[in-house]
N, C-alpha and C positions, 0 to 999 in steps of 0.2 A: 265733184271734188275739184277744188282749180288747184292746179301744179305751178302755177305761176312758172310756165315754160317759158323763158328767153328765144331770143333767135338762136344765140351760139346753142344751147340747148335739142333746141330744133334741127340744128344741122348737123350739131353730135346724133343724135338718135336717128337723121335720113342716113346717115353713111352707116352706123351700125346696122341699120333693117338691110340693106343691101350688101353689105359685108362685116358680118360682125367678129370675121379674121384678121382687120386691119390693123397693123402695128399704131399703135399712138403716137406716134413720131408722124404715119401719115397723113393718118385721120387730125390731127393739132395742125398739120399742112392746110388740110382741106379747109380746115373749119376757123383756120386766122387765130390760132392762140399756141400756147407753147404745150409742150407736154404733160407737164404740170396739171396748170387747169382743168384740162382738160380729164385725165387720169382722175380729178377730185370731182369733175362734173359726174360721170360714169359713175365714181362711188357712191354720190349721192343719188344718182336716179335708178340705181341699184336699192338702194337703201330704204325709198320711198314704195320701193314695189313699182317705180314705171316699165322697168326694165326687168323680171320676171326671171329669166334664164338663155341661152346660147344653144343651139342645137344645132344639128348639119339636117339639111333640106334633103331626103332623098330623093329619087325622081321616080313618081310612080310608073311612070313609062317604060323607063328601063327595067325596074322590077318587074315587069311585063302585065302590071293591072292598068290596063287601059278602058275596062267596063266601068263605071261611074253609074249608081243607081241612087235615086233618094227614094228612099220609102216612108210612108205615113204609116203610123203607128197608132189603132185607137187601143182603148185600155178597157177591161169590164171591171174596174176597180180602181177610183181616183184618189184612193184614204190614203192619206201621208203613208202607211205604213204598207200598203201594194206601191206606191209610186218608187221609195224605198227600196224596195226588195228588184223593181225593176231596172231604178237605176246600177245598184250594184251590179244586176248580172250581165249590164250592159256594158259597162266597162272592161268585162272582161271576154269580148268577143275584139278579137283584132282588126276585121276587115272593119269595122266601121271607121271612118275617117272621123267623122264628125254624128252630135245627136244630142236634140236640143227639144226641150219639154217646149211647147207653143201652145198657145190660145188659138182656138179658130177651130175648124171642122174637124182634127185627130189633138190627140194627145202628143205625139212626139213624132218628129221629124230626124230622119236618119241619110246620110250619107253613108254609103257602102262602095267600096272599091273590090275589084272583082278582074279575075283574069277574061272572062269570059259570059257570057247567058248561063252556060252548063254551070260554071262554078258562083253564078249569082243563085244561082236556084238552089243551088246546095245549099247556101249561105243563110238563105233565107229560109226553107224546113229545117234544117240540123240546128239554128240558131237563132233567128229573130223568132219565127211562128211561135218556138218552143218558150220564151219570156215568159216571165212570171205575170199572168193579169192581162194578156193580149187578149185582146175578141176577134182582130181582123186587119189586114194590113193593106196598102195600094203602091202602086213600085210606080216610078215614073223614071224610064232611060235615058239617060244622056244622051243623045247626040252630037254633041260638040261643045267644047269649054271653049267660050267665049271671052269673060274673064275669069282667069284662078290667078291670087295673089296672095299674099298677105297682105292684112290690112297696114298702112304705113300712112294716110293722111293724118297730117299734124295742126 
């Protein structure tokens, strides 16, 4: 899909991914146009679906899940309507950050955040194993976030 993105565009949407608290008075500063414009650019790229929604960043650290696990997920059932039932009840486990159906050697790839080992193991009987259509899983642990961001290249 081309957006036929501008620069001023562009610069509107780097200052929002970094602050998307800034009054428009500052952000029309940052970005060389008035308030105005500016206000009409935001509604339009609201509007087209580039710009999705506003949320506050929590900090997983502070909340004290500093365990980061991904886990592979194969499936003994790939019919639209086991993949289905899977997705739904994946949604509704909290700790997974992220999880995402892939091609390649499992069926789904899961982010899991976790206070701890103890409370990754939990997570993982009480909730992943249990999925509807799992055959078998593999965990691989963090060690260190190298990069975590959101995506913001434009």
């Amino acid at each position: 899909m081309d957006l036929n993105l501008d620069a001023q565009d562009r610069k509107i949407l780097a200052e929002l991914t970094e602050n998307a608290r800034i009054p428009i008075a500052e952000l029309a500063r940052r970005v060389g146009l008035s308030k105005t414009p500016v206000a009409q650019r935001i509604k339009h790229l609201e509007e087209i679906g580039l710009i999705t929604g506003y949320r506050a960043i929590l900090s997983p650290l502070k909340l004290g899940l500093t365990h980061v696990t991904y886990v592979e997920v194969s499936m003994n059932d790939t019919r639209e309507h086991a993949l289905q039932q899977f997705n739904a009840a994946v949604r509704a486990i909290p700790e997974l950050e992220e999880c995402y159906m892939i091609a390649g050697s499992c069926d789904y790839l899961m982010k899991v955040r976790s206070r701890d080992m103890a409370d990754f193991r939990r997570i993982l009987a009480e909730k992943i194993s249990v999925l509807p259509h799992v055959s078998n899983t593999s965990s691989h642990v963090s060690m260190e976030a190298v990069v975590e961001q959101n995506w913001t290249a434009l």
